[in-house]
N, CA and C of each residue as an Amber inpcrd file, in Angstrom:
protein
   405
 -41.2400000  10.2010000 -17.6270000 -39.8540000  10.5360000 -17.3730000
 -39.7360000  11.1480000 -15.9860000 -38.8700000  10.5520000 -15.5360000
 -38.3680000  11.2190000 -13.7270000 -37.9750000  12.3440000 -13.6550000
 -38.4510000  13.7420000 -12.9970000 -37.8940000  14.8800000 -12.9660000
 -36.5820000  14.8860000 -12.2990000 -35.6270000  15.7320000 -12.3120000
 -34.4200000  15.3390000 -11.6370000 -35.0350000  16.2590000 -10.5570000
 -33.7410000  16.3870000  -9.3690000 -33.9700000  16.2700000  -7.7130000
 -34.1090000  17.9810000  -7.8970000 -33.6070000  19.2110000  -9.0520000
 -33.6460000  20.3560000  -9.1940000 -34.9280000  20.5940000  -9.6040000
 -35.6950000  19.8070000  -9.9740000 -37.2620000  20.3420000 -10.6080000
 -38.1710000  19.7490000  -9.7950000 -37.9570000  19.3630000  -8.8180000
 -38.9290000  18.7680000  -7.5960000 -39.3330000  20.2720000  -6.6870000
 -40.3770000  19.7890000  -6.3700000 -40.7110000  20.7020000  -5.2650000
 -40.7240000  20.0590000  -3.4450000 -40.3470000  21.6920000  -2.8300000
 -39.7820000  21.1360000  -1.3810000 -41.0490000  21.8800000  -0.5490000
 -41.7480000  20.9240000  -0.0500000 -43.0510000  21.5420000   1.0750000
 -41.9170000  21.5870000   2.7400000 -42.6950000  22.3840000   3.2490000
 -41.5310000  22.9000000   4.3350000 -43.0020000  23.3760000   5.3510000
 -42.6050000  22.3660000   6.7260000 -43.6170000  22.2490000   7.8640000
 -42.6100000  23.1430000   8.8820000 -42.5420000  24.5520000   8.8000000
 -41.8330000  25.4570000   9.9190000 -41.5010000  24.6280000  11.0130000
 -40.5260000  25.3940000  11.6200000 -40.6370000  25.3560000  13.3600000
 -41.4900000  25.6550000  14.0300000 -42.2990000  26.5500000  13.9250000
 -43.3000000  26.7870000  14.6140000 -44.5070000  26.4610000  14.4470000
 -44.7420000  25.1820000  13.1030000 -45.9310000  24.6270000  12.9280000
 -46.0240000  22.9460000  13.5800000 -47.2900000  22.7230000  14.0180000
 -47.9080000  21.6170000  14.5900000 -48.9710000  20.7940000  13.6190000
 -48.3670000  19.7730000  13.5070000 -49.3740000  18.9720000  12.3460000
 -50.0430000  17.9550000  13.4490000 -50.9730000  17.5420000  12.7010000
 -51.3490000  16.2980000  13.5480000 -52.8020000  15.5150000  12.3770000
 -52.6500000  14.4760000  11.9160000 -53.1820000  13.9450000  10.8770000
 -52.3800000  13.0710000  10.1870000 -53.0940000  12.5560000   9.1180000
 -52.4200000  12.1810000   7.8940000 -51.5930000  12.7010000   6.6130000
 -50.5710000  12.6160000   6.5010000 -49.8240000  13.4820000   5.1020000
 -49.3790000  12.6350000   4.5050000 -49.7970000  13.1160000   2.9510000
 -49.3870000  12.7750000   1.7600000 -48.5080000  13.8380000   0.7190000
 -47.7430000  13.0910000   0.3580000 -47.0270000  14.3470000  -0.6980000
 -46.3810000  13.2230000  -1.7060000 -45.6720000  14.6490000  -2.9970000
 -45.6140000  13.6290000  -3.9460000 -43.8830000  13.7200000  -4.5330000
 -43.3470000  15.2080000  -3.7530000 -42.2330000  15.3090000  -4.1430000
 -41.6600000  15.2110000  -2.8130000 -40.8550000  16.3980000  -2.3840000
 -40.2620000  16.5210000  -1.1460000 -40.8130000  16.8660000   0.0860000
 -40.5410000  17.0660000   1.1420000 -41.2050000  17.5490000   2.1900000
 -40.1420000  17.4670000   3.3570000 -40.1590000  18.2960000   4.2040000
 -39.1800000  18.8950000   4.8810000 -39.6090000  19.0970000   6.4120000
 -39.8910000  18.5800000   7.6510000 -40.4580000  18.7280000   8.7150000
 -39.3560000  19.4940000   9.7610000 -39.8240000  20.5230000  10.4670000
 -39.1110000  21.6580000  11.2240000 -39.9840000  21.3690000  12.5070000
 -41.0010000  21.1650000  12.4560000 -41.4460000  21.6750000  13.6960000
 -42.0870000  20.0890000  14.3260000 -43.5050000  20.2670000  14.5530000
 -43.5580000  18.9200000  15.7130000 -44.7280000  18.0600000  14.5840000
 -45.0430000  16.8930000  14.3450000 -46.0060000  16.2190000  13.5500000
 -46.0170000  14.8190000  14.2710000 -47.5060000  14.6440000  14.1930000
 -47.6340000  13.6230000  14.7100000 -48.8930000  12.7780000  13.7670000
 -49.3240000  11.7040000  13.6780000 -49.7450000  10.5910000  12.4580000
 -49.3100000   9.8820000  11.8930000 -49.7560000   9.7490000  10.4260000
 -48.6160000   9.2390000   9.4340000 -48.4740000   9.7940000   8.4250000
 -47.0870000   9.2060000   7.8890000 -46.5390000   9.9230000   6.3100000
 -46.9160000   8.8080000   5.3630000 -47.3780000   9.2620000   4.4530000
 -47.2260000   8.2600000   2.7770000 -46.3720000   9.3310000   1.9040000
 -45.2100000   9.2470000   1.2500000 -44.7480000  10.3390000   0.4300000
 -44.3670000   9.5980000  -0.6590000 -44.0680000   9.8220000  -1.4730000
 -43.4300000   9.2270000  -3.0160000 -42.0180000   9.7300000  -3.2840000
 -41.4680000  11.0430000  -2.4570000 -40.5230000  11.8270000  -2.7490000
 -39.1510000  11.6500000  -1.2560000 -38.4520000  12.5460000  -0.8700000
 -37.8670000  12.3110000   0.5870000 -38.3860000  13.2510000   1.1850000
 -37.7880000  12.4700000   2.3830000 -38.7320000  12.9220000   3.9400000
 -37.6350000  13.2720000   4.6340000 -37.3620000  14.9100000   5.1630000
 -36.5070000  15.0790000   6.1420000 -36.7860000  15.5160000   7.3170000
 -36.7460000  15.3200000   8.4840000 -37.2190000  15.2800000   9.6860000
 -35.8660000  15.8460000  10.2010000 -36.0380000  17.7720000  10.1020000
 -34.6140000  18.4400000  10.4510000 -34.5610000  18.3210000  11.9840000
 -33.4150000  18.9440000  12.2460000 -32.6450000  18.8670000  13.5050000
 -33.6970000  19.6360000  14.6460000 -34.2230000  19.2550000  15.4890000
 -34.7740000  19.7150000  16.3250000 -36.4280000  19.4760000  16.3990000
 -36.6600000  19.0020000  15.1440000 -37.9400000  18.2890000  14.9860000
 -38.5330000  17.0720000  15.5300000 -39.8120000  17.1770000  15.9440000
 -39.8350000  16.1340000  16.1490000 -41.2460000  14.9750000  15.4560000
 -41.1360000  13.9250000  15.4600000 -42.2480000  13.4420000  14.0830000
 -42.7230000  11.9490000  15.2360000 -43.4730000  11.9290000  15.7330000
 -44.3100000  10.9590000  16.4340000 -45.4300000  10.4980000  15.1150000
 -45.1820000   9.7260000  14.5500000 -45.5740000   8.8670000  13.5360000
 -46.2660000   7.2570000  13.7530000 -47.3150000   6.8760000  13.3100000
 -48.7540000   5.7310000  13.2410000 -46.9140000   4.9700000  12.4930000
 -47.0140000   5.5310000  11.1950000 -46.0880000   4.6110000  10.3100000
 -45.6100000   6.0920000   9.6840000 -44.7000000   5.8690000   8.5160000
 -43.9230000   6.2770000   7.3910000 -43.3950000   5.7570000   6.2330000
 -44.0170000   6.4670000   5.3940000 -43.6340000   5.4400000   3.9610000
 -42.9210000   6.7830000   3.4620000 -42.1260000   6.4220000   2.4190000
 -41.5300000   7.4420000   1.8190000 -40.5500000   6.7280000   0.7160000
 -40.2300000   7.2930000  -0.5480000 -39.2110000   6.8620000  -1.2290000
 -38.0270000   7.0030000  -0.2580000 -37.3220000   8.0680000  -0.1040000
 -36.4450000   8.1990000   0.8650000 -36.2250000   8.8060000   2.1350000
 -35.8350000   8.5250000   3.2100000 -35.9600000   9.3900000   5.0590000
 -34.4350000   9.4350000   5.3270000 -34.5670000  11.3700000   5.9620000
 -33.4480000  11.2430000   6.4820000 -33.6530000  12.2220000   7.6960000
 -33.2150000  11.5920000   8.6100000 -33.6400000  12.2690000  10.1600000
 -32.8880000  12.6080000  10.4840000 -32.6860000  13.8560000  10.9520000
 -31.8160000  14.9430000  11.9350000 -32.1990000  14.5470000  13.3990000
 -33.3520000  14.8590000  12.9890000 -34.0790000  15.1350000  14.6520000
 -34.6670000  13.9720000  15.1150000 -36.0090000  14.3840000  15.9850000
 -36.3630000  13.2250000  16.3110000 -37.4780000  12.0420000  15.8210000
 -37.6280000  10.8620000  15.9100000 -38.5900000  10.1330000  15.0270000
 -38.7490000   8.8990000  16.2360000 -40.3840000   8.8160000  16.6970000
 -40.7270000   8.1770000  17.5400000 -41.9620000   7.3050000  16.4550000
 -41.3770000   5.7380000  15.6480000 -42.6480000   5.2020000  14.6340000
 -41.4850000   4.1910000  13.6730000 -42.6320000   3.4510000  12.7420000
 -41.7540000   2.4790000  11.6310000 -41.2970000   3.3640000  10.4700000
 -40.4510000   3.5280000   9.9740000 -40.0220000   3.7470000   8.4760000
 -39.7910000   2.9860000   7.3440000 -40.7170000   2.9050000   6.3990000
 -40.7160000   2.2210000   5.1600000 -40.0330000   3.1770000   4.0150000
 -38.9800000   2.7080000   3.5380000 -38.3510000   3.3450000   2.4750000
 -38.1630000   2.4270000   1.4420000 -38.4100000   2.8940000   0.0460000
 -38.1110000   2.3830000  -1.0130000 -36.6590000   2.1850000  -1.3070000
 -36.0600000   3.6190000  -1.1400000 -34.4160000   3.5410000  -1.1320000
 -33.7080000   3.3240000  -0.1930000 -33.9840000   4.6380000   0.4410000
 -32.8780000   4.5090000   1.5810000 -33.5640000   5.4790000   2.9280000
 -33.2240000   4.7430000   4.2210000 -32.8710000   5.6310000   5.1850000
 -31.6410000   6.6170000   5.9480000 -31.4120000   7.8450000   6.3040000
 -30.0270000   8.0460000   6.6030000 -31.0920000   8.6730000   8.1780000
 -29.9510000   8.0870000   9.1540000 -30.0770000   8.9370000  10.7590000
 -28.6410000   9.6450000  10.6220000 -28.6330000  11.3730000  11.0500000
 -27.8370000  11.6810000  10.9710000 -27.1780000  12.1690000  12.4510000
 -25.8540000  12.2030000  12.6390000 -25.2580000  12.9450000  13.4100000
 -26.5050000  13.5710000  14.5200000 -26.3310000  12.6210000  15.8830000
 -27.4140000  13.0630000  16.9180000 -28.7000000  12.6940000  16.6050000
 -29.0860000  12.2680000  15.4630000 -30.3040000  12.0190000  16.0410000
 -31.2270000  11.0840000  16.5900000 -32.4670000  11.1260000  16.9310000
 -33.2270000   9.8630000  17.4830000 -34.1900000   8.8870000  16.6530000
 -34.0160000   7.7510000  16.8620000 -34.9330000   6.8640000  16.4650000
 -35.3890000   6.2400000  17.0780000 -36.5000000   5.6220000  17.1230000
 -37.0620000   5.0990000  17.9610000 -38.1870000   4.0410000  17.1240000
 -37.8280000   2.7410000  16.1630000 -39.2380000   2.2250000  15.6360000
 -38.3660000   1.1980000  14.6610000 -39.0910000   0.9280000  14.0590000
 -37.9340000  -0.3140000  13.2360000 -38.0830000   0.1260000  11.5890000
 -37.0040000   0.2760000  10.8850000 -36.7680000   0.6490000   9.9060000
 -36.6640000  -0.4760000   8.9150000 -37.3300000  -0.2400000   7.6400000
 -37.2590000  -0.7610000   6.4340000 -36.7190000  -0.6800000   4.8860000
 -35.6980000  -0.6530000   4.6530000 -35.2450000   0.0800000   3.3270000
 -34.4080000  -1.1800000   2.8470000 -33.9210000  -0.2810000   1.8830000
 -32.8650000  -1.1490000   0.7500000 -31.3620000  -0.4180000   1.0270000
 -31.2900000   0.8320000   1.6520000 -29.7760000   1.0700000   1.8480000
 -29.9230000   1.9400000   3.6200000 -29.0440000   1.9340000   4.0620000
 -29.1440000   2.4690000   5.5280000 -27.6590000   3.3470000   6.0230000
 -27.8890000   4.5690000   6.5710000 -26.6720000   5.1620000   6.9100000
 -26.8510000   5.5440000   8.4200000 -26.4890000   5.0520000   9.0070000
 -26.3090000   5.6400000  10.6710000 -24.9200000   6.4390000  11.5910000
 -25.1950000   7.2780000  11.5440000 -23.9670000   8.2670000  11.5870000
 -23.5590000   7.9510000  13.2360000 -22.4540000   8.6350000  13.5690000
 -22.1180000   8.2760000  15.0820000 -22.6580000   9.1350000  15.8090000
 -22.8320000   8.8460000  17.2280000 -23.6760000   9.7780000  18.3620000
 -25.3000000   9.7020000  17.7540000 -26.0200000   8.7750000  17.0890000
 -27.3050000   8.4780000  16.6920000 -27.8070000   7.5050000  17.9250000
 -28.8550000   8.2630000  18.3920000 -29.7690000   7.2570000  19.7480000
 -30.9980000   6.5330000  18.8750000 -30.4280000   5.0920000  18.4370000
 -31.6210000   3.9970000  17.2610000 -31.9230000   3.1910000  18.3400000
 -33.1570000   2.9830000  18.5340000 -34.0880000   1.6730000  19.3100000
 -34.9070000   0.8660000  18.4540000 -34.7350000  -0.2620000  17.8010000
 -35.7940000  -1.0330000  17.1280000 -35.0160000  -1.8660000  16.0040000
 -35.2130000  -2.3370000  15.4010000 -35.0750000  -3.3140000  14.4650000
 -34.8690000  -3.1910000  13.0670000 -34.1860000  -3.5910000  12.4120000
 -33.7660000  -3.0190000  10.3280000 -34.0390000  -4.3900000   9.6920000
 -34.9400000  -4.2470000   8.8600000 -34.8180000  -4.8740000   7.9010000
 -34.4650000  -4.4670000   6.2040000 -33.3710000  -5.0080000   5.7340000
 -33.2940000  -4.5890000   4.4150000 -33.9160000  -5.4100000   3.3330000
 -34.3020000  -4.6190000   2.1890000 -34.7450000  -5.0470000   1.3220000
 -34.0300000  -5.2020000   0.1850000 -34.1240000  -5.5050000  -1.0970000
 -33.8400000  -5.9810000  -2.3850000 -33.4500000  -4.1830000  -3.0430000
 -32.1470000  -4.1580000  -2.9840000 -31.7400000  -3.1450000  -3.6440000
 -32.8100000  -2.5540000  -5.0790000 -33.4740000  -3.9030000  -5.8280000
 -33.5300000  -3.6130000  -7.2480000 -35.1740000  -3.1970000  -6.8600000
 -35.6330000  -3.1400000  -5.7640000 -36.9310000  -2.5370000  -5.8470000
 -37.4840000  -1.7810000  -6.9640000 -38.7780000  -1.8290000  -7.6290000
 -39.0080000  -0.7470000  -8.6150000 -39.5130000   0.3170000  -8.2110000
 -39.3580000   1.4810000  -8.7500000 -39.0820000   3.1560000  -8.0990000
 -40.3520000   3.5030000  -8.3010000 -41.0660000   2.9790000  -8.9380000
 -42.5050000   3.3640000  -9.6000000 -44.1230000   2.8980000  -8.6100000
 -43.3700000   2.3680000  -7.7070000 -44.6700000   1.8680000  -6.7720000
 -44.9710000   3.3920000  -6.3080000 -46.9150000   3.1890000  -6.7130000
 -47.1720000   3.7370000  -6.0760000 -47.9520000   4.2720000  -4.6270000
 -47.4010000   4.7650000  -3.6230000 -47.6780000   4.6780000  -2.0590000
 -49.1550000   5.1580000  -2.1720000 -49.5460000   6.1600000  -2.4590000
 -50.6970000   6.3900000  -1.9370000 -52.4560000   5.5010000  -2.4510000
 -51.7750000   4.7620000  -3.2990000 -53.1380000   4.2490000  -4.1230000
 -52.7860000   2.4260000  -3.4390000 -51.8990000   2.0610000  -2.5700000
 -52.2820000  -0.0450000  -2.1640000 -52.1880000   0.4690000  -0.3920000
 -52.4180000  -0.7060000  -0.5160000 -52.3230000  -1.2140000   1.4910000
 -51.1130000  -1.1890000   1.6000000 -51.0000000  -1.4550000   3.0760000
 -49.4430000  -1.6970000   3.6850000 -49.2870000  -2.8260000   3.3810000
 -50.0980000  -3.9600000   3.2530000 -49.8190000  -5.3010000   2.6070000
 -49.4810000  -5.1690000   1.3980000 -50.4690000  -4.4480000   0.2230000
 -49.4910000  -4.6810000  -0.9550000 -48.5360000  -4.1860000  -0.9340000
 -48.0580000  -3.0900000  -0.3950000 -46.9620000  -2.6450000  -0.2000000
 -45.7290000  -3.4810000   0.2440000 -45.8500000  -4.3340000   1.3590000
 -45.3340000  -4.7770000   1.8160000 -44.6000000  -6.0680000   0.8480000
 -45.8870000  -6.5050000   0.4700000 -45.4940000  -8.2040000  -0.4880000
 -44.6370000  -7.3600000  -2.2230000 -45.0770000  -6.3920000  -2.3170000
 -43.6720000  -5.7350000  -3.3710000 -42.4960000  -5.4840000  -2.7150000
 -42.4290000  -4.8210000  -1.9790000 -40.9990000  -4.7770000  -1.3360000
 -40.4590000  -6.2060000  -1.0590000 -40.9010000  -7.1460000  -0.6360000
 -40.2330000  -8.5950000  -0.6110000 -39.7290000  -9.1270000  -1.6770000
 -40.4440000  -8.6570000  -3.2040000 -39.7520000  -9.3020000  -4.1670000
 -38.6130000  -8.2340000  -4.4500000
């Protein structure tokens, strides 16, 4: 059974913290400060206002960027760029929101709304990954 969005837990990368590696998570996660690698998450990915996320790739059930994002985004659901912010990489989802005054460079492809919610990111390739999201 799916926990609802109140019984999830929210990991929170300060402003004043510097990542640099690989991250995995399984609920939420919240980026403030500067990260650079890649994301695999199962949960959403917010990349707040003033942040910035230099990313290999990004997988995530759902992304929503304030700030800045220099990489690809793979979403199961949805991506949202909000009000000001940057993109820079080509995005993949099933729903997309791009707010006005958003600086996007790269390419969208959408996918099949009916995706199943249950894939899981951290255990296939970007290929299997990839050839599920097509159906």
């Amino acid at each position: 059974m799916a926990r609802n969005k109140r019984d999830r837990n929210l990991t929170i990368l300060g402003k004043e913290t510097i990542f640099s590696g690989h991250l995995k998570f399984s609920d939420d996660l919240k980026i403030e400060g500067r990260f650079a690698g890649s994301i695999d998450g199962q949960g959403t990915l917010t990349v707040a206002k003033k942040a910035l996320c230099q990313a290999d790739y990004i997988r995530a059930f759902s992304v929503l960027v304030q700030g800045e994002v220099a990489g690809n985004i793979t979403a199961i659901d949805k991506v949202e760029l909000a009000k000001e912010s940057k993109m820079h990489g080509n995005i993949t989802a099933s729903k997309l929101k791009i707010a006005d005054e958003v600086e996007f460079e790269g390419s969208v492809k959408m996918i099949k709304d009916s995706v199943p919610t249950h894939i899981d990111l951290f255990s296939q390739t970007s290929d299997e990954l990839k050839a599920q999201l097509r159906r």
